[in-house]
N, C-alpha and C positions, 0 to 999 in steps of 0.2 A: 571088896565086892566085885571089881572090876578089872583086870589087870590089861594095862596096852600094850597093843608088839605094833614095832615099827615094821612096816613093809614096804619096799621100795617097786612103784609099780612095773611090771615089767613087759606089758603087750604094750605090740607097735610101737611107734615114735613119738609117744604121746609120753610127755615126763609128767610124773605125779609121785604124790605119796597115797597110801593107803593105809588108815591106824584101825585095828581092830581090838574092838573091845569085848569082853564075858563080861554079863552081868545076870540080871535074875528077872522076869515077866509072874507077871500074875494075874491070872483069866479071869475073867469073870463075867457075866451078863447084865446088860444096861437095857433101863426102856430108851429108846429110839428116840424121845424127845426130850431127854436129861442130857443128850449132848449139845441140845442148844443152852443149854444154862450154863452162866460161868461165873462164878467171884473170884475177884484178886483183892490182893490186901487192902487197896486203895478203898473198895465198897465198907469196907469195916473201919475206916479212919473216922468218922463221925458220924452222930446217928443220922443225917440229910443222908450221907452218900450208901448207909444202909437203909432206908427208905425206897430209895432210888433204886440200888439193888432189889428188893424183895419186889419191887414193881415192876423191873423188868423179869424176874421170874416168872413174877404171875402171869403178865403178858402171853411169857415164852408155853406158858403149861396150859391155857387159854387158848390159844392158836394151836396147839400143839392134838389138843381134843378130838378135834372133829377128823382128825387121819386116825384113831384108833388107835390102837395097842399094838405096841411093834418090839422086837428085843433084838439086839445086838449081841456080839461077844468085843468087849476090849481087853487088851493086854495094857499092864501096867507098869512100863519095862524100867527097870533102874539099874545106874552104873556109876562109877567114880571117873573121872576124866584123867585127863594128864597131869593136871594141876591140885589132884586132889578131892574137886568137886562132885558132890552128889549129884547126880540130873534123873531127872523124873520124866517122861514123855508116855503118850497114848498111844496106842496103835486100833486100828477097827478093823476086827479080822470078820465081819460080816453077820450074815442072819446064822451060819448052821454053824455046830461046836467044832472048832479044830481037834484035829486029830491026836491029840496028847490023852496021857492018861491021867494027870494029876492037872491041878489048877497053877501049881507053883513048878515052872521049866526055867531052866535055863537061856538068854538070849544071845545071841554074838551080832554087836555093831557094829557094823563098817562105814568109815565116814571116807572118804576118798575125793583128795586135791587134784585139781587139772585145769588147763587153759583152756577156754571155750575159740574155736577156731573161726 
């Protein structure tokens, strides 16, 4: 899904690496207050800590009311790493549709090593 090129950085005297990766985003639109909601596995490890969670949903969808209805576009960008790994991350490209023509694009990540001076 992802393949890496090593790039060795090359502006000014600043030494670093730079790995860039292709992977694959997938667009779509969210209401505005489902990005305060989150479960990790932990909330599903027993029914207290799924309580817990559905509580703090409710909360999160409760508070979230009285701002009204709002919609986002997030990308859902996935790639393989170096070592193999699948990684999953979010991106929020704001209120109005990005410029693409399909919901399924292409991504290129650049993750870039340096010394903070």
């Amino acid at each position: 899904m992802g393949e890496a090129k090593d790039e060795r950085n090359s502006e000014g005297s600043e030494e670093g690496y730079k790995y860039t990766f292709i992977g694959e985003a997938k667009i779509g639109e969210v209401m505005t207050f489902l990005k305060d909601i989150r479960i990790s596995p932990e909330d599903l490890s027993s029914p207290v800590a799924f309580q817990m969670a559905l509580s703090r949903i409710y909360d999160a969808v409760l508070r979230n009311i009285s701002r009204g209805p709002g919609k986002t576009y997030i990308a859902e960008v996935r790639f393989t790493d170096s070592m193999g790994n699948k990684v999953v991350f979010a991106v929020d490209l704001g209120p109005t549709p990005p410029p693409v023509s399909t919901t399924r694009v292409k991504a290129k990540i650049t993750i870039e090593f340096f010394e903070e001076m």
